[in-house]
mmCIF file of the C-alpha atoms, coordinates in Angstrom:
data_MODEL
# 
_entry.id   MODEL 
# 
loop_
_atom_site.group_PDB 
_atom_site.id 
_atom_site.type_symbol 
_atom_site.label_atom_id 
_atom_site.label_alt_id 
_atom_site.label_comp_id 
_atom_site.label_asym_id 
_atom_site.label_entity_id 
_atom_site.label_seq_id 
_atom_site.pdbx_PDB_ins_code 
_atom_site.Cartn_x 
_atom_site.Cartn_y 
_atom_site.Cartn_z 
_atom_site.occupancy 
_atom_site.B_iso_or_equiv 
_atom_site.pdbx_formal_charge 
_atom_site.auth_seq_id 
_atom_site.auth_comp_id 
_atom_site.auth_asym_id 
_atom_site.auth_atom_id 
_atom_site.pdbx_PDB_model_num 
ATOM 1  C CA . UNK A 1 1  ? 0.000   0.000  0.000   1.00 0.00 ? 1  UNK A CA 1 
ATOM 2  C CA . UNK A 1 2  ? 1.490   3.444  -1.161  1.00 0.00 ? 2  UNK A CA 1 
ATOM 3  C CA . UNK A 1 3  ? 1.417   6.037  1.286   1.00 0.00 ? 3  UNK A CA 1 
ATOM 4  C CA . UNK A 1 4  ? 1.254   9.579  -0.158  1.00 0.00 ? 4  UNK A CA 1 
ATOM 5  C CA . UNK A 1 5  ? 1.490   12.378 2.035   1.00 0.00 ? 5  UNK A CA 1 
ATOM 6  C CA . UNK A 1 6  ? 1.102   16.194 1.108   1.00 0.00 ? 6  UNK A CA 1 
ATOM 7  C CA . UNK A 1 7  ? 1.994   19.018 2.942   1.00 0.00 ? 7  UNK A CA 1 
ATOM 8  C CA . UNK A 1 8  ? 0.837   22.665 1.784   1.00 0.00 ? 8  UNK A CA 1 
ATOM 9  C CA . UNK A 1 9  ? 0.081   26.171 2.640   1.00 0.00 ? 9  UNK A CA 1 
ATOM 10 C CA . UNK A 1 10 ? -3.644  26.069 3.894   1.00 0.00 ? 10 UNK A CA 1 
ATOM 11 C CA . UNK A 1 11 ? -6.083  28.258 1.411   1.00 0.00 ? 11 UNK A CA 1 
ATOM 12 C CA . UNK A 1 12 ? -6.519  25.651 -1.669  1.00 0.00 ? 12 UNK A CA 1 
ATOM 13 C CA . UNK A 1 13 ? -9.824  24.758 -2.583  1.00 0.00 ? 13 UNK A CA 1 
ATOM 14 C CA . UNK A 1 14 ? -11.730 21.306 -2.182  1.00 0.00 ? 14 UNK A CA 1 
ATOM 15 C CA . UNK A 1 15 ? -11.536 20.885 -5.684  1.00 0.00 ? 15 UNK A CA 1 
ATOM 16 C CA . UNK A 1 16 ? -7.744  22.155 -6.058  1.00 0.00 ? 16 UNK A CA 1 
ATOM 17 C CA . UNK A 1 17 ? -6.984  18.909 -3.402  1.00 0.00 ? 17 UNK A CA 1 
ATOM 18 C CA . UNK A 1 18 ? -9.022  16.646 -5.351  1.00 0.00 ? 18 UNK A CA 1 
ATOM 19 C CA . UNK A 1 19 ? -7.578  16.934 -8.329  1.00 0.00 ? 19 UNK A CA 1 
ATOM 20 C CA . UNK A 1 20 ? -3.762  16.885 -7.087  1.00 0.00 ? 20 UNK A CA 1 
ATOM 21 C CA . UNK A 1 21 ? -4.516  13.554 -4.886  1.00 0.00 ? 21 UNK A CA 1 
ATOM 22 C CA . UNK A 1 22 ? -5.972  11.870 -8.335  1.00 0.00 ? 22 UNK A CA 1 
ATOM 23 C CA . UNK A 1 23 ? -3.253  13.193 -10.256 1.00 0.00 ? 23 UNK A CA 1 
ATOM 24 C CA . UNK A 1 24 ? -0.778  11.848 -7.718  1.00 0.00 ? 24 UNK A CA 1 
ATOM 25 C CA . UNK A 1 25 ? -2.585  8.092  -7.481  1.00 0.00 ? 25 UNK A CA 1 
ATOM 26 C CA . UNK A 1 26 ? -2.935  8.275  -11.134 1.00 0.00 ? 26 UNK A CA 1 
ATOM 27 C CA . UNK A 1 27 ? 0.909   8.622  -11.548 1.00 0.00 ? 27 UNK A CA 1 
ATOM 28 C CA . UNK A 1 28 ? 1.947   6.131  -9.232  1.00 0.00 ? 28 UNK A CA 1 
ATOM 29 C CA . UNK A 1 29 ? -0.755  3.774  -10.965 1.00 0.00 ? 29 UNK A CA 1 
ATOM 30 C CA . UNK A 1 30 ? 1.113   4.287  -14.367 1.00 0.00 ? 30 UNK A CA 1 
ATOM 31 C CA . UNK A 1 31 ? 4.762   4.311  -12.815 1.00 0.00 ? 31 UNK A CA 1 
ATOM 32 C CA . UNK A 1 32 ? 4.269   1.163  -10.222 1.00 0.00 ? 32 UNK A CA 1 
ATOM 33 C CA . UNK A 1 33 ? 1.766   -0.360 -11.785 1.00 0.00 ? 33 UNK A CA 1 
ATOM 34 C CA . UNK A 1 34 ? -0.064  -0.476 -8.361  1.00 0.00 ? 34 UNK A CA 1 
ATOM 35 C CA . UNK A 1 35 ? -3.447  -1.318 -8.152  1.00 0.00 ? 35 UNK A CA 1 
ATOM 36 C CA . UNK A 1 36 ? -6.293  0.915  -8.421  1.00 0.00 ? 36 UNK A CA 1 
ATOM 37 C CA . UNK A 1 37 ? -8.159  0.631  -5.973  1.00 0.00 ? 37 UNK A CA 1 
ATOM 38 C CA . UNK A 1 38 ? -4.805  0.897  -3.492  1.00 0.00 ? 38 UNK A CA 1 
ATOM 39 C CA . UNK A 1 39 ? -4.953  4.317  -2.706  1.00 0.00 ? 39 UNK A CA 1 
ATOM 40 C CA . UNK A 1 40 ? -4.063  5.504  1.051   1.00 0.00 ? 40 UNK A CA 1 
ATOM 41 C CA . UNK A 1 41 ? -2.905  10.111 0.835   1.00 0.00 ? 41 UNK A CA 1 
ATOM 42 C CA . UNK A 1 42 ? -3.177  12.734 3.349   1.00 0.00 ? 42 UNK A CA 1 
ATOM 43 C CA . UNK A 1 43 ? -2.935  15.873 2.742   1.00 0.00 ? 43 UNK A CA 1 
ATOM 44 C CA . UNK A 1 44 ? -1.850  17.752 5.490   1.00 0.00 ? 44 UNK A CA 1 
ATOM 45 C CA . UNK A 1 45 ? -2.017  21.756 5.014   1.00 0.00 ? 45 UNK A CA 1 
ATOM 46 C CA . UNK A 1 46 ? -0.332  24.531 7.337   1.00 0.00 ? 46 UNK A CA 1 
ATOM 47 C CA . UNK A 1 47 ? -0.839  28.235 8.269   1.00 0.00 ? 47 UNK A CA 1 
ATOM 48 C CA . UNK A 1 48 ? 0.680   30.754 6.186   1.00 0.00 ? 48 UNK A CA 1 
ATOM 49 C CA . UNK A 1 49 ? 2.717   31.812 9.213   1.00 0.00 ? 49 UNK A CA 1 
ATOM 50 C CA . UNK A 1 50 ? 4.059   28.551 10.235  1.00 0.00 ? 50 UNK A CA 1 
ATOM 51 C CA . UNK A 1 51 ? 5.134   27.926 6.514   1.00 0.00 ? 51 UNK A CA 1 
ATOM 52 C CA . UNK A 1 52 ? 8.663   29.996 5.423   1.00 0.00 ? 52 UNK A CA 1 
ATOM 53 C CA . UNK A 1 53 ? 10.355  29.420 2.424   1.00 0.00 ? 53 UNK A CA 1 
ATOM 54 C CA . UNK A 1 54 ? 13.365  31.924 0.940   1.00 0.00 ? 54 UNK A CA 1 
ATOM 55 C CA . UNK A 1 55 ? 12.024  35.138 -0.516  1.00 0.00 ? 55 UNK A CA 1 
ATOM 56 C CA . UNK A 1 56 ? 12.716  34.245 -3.914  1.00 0.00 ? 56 UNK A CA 1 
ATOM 57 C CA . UNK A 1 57 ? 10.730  31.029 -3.780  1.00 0.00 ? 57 UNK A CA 1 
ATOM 58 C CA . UNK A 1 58 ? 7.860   32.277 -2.302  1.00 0.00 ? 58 UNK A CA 1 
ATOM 59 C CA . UNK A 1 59 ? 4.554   32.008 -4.526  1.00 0.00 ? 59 UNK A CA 1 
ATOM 60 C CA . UNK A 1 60 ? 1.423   34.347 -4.588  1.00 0.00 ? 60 UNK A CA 1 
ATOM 61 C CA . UNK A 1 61 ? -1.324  32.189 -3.983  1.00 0.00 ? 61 UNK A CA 1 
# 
Protein backbone atom coordinates (compact mmCIF):
# COMPACT_ATOMS: atom_id res chain seq x y z
CA UNK A 1 0.00 0.00 0.00
CA UNK A 2 1.49 3.44 -1.16
CA UNK A 3 1.42 6.04 1.29
CA UNK A 4 1.25 9.58 -0.16
CA UNK A 5 1.49 12.38 2.04
CA UNK A 6 1.10 16.19 1.11
CA UNK A 7 1.99 19.02 2.94
CA UNK A 8 0.84 22.66 1.78
CA UNK A 9 0.08 26.17 2.64
CA UNK A 10 -3.64 26.07 3.89
CA UNK A 11 -6.08 28.26 1.41
CA UNK A 12 -6.52 25.65 -1.67
CA UNK A 13 -9.82 24.76 -2.58
CA UNK A 14 -11.73 21.31 -2.18
CA UNK A 15 -11.54 20.88 -5.68
CA UNK A 16 -7.74 22.15 -6.06
CA UNK A 17 -6.98 18.91 -3.40
CA UNK A 18 -9.02 16.65 -5.35
CA UNK A 19 -7.58 16.93 -8.33
CA UNK A 20 -3.76 16.88 -7.09
CA UNK A 21 -4.52 13.55 -4.89
CA UNK A 22 -5.97 11.87 -8.34
CA UNK A 23 -3.25 13.19 -10.26
CA UNK A 24 -0.78 11.85 -7.72
CA UNK A 25 -2.59 8.09 -7.48
CA UNK A 26 -2.94 8.28 -11.13
CA UNK A 27 0.91 8.62 -11.55
CA UNK A 28 1.95 6.13 -9.23
CA UNK A 29 -0.76 3.77 -10.96
CA UNK A 30 1.11 4.29 -14.37
CA UNK A 31 4.76 4.31 -12.81
CA UNK A 32 4.27 1.16 -10.22
CA UNK A 33 1.77 -0.36 -11.79
CA UNK A 34 -0.06 -0.48 -8.36
CA UNK A 35 -3.45 -1.32 -8.15
CA UNK A 36 -6.29 0.92 -8.42
CA UNK A 37 -8.16 0.63 -5.97
CA UNK A 38 -4.80 0.90 -3.49
CA UNK A 39 -4.95 4.32 -2.71
CA UNK A 40 -4.06 5.50 1.05
CA UNK A 41 -2.90 10.11 0.84
CA UNK A 42 -3.18 12.73 3.35
CA UNK A 43 -2.93 15.87 2.74
CA UNK A 44 -1.85 17.75 5.49
CA UNK A 45 -2.02 21.76 5.01
CA UNK A 46 -0.33 24.53 7.34
CA UNK A 47 -0.84 28.23 8.27
CA UNK A 48 0.68 30.75 6.19
CA UNK A 49 2.72 31.81 9.21
CA UNK A 50 4.06 28.55 10.23
CA UNK A 51 5.13 27.93 6.51
CA UNK A 52 8.66 30.00 5.42
CA UNK A 53 10.36 29.42 2.42
CA UNK A 54 13.37 31.92 0.94
CA UNK A 55 12.02 35.14 -0.52
CA UNK A 56 12.72 34.24 -3.91
CA UNK A 57 10.73 31.03 -3.78
CA UNK A 58 7.86 32.28 -2.30
CA UNK A 59 4.55 32.01 -4.53
CA UNK A 60 1.42 34.35 -4.59
CA UNK A 61 -1.32 32.19 -3.98
Amino acid sequence: MPLVRIEMKKGKSKEYKKTLLDCVHGGLVEAFGIEEWDRFQRIIEIDKDDFETAPEKQMTS
